[in-house]
N, C-alpha and C positions, 0 to 999 in steps of 0.2 A: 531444345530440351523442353518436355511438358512440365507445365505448372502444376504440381498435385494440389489438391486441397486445402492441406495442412498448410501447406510452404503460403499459396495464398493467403489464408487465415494470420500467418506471421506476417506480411510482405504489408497487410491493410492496418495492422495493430498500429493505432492510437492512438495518445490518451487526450481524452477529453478534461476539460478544463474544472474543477469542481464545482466552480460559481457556474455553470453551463450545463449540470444535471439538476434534474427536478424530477418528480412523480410520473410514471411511478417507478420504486424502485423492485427489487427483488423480494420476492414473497418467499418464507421458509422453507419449503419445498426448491425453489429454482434457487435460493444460495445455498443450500444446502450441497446440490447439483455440484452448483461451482465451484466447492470447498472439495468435492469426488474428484474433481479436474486437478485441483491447484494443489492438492498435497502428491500428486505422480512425480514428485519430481526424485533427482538423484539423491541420496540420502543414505552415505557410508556408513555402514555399521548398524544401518535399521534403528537410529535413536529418535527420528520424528522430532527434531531440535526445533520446534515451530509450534504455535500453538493460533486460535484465532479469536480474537474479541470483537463482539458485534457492539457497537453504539447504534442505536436508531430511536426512532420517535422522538419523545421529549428529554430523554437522555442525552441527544445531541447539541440540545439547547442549556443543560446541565453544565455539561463539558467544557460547553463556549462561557459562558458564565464564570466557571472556575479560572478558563486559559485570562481571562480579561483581569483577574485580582491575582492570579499569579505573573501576570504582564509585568504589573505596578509593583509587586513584591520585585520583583527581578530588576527593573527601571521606574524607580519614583517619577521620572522625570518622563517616560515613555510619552510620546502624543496622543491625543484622544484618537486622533484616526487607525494607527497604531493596535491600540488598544481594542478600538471597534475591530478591526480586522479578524483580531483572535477571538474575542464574542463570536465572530460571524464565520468563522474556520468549519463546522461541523454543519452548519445549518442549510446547507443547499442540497448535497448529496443526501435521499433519504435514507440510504446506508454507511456507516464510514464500517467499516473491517479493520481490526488493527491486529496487524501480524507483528507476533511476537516472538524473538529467540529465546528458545529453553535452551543454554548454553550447558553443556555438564564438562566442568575444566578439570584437568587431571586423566580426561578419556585418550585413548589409543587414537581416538579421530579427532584432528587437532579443533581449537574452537573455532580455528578459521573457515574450516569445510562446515563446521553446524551453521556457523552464520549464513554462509554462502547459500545453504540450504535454506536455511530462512529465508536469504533474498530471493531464491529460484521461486519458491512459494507463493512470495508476493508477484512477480512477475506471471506466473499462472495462473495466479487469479484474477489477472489483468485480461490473458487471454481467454479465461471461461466468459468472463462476464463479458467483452464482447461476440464470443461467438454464440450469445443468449441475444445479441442484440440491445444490449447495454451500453451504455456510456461507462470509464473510469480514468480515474489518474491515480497515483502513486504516490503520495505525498510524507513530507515528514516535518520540516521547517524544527524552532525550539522544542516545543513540547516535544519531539519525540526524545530527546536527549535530557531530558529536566528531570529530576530524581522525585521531584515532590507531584508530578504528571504520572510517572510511576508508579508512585505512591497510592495518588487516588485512584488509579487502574487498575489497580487489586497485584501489580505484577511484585511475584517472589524474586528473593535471591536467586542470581543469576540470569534474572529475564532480563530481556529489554525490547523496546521497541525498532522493528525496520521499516515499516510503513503502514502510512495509513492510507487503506485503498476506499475511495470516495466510487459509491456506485450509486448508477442514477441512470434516468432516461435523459438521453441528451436535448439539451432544449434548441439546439442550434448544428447546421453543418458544423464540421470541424475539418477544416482548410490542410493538405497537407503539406511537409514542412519538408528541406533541405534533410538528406541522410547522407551518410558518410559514401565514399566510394571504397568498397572493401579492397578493392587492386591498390589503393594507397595504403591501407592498414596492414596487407599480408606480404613476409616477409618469409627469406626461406634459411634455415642453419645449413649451415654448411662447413662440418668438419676440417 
C-alpha cells in the first residue's frame, strides 16, 4: 500500500517539548495560515465551539509572573522550584495559542461533541504548525483548569480552557518515541 502525503504528514507528528522551542516563532501571516488549517475540523451543528487566544512577546512573561503568585495562592507551602517552573511555563515557545471551548449547554449537540471539537482543533493546529516546519506540544498542566487563570484570560461563561499549544522553532532533534500497535487496540462487535 502507497504512503500518501497526508497519512505521512500524520505518521511524523510530534510534539516537541516547550522548553525545546525558541525563535523564531510564527509571524501573523503564517499563524494565521495555521488557525485556516486547525478550525477544518468536524463540528456538528456548524457552532464553531472553539475560539483562539494568542499569548506572545512580553505577554508571555506577564502570564508566567501571574501563574507563579497564583502557584503560592493555591500552595503557600509550594517549592521555590515549583514555583519557578510556572514563572517559566510560557517563556520558551515564542507563541503559546490557547484553544478555548465556547461550550453552548442546552444545544441539540451535546457539550460533549463541542468539546471534542475543541480538542480536534487543538490537535490541528498541532499538525499546521508542523507541516510549516514548526516545532509544538500541547500542553495544559493547572492553569488550564484554575478559575482565577480564566479569569484573567478574558474567558466568559461557559468557556474554558483545552490547550495550550506552545509553537516555536525547535532547538533540538526530537527523538522518536514507542506508539501503540493499532492490531492490539482494534477489536471487532460481533452480534
Amino acid at each position: 500500500m502507497r504512503t500518501l502525503p497526508a497519512l505521512q504528514a500524520l505518521d511524523q507528528r510530534r510534539s516537541v517539548p516547550s522548553m525545546q522551542l525558541g525563535e523564531p516563532g510564527p509571524d501573523e501571516a503564517t499563524l494565521l495560515r495555521m488557525l485556516a488549517s486547525a478550525v477544518r475540523v468536524p463540528d456538528h451543528g456548524k457552532l464553531v465551539p472553539f475560539r483562539f487566544l494568542r499569548i506572545h512577546g512580553d505577554a508571555r512573561h506577564a502570564l508566567g509572573a501571574f501563574l507563579a503568585e497564583r502557584a503560592v495562592q493555591r500552595d503557600p507551602d509550594a517549592p521555590p522550584h515549583a514555583v519557578e517552573k510556572d514563572r517559566q511555563r510560557f517563556s520558551h515557545a515564542p507563541v503559546v495559542v490557547a484553544v478555548i471551548a465556547r461550550l453552548q449547554s442546552g444545544h441539540k449537540v451535546p457539550e460533549q461533541e463541542q468539546l471534542l471539537t475543541a480538542g480536534c482543533a487543538c490537535f490541528a493546529l498541532l499538525q499546521a504548525a508542523q507541516a510549516l516546519d514548526f516545532g509544538a506540544q500541547w500542553l495544559t498542566a493547572w492553569m488550564a483548569y484554575d478559575a482565577e487563570v480564566a479569569r484573567v484570560l478574558g474567558l466568559a461563561d461557559g468557556e474554558r480552557i483545552i490547550g495550550f499549544i506552545h509553537i516555536g522553532t525547535p532547538l533540538q532533534d526530537v527523538p522518536e518515541r514507542d506508539r501503540p500497535d493499532p492490531r492490539q487496540l482494534l477489536t471487532d462487535w460481533v452480534p
